[in-house]
ZAVEX-885459 format. One record per residue (C-alpha): x, y, z; residue in three letters. Coordinates in steps of 0.02 Angstrom, whole numbers, plus 50000, padded with zeros to 5 digits. Example, Ala and Ser with C-alpha at 12.3 -4.5 7.8 and 13.67 -1.06 7.14 Angstrom:
// ZAVEX-885459
SITE       X       Y       Z    aa
SITE   50615   49775   50390   ALA
SITE   50684   49947   50357   SER
//
This chain:
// ZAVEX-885459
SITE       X       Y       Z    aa
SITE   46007   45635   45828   UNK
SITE   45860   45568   45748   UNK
SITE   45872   45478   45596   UNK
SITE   45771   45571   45475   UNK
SITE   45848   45735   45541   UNK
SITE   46029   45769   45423   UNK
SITE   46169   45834   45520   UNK
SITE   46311   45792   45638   UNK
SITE   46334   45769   45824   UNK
SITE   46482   45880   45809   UNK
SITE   46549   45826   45988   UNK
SITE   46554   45640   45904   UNK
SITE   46616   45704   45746   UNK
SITE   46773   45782   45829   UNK
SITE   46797   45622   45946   UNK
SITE   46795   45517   45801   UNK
SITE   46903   45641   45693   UNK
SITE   47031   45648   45843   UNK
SITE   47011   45457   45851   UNK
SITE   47081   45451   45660   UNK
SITE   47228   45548   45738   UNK
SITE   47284   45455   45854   UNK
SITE   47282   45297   45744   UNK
SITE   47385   45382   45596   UNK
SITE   47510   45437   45737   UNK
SITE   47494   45245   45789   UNK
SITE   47531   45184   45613   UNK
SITE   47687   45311   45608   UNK
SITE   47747   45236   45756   UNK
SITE   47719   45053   45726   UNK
SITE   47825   45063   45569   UNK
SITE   47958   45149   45653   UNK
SITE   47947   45003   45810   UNK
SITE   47947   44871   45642   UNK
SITE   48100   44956   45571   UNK
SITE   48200   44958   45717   UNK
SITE   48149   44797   45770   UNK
SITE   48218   44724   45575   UNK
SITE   48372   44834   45591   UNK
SITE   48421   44777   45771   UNK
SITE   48484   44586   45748   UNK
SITE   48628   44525   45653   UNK
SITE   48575   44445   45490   UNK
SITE   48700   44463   45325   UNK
SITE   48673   44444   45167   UNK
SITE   48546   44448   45013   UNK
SITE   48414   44405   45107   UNK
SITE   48436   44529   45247   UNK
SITE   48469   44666   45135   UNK
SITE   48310   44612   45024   UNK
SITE   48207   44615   45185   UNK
SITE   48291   44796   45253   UNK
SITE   48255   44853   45096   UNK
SITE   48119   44836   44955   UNK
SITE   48011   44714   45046   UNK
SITE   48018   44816   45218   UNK
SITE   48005   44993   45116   UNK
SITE   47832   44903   45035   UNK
SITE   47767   44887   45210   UNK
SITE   47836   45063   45270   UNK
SITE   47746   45144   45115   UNK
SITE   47606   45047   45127   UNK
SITE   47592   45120   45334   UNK
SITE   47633   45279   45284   UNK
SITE   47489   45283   45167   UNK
SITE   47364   45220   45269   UNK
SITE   47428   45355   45376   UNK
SITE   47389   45492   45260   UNK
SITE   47228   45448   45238   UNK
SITE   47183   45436   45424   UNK
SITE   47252   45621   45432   UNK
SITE   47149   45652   45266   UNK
SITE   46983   45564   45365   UNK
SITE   47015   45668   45506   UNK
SITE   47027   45841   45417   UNK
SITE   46875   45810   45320   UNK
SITE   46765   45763   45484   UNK
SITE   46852   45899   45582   UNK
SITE   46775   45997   45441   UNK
SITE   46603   45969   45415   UNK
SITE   46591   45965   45607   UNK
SITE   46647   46152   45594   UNK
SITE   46533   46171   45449   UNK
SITE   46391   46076   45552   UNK
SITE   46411   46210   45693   UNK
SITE   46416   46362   45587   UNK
SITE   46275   46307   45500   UNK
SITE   46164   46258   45682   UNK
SITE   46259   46439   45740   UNK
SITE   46145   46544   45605   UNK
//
């Protein structure tokens, strides 16, 4: 598309939008590998249960957010591709 045209390349648009997907599901999944990984070794006491708990949930939340806003990124493109192709459609 040229660049003093406005618009989308919808096709790219998607890709990218499905791209955003598949790197929120990646985030899910990393913090699930991360939380596993913590929780599957012996280690007692306050340090372990500091490090299973606030400081890990930090991380976790912090993922999970990041998350969100992939998701978030992806509905919006996923969007004004649609709109893009309505609009080219009339």
């Amino acid at each position: 598309m040229p660049a003093n045209v406005l618009g989308m390349d919808t096709q790219m648009g998607v890709d990218c939008a499905n791209f955003f997907g598949s790197q929120a599901d990646a985030l899910t999944q990393i913090s699930a590998n991360l939380k596993t990984k913590l929780n599957g070794f012996d280690w007692f006491g306050p340090d372990a249960d500091a490090a299973r708990t606030t400081q890990f949930t930090d991380v976790e939340t912090q993922l999970k957010n990041a998350a969100i806003k992939l998701n978030d990124m992806k509905a919006k493109l996923l969007a004004q591709a649609k709109e893009q192709s309505d609009a080219s459609a009339k």
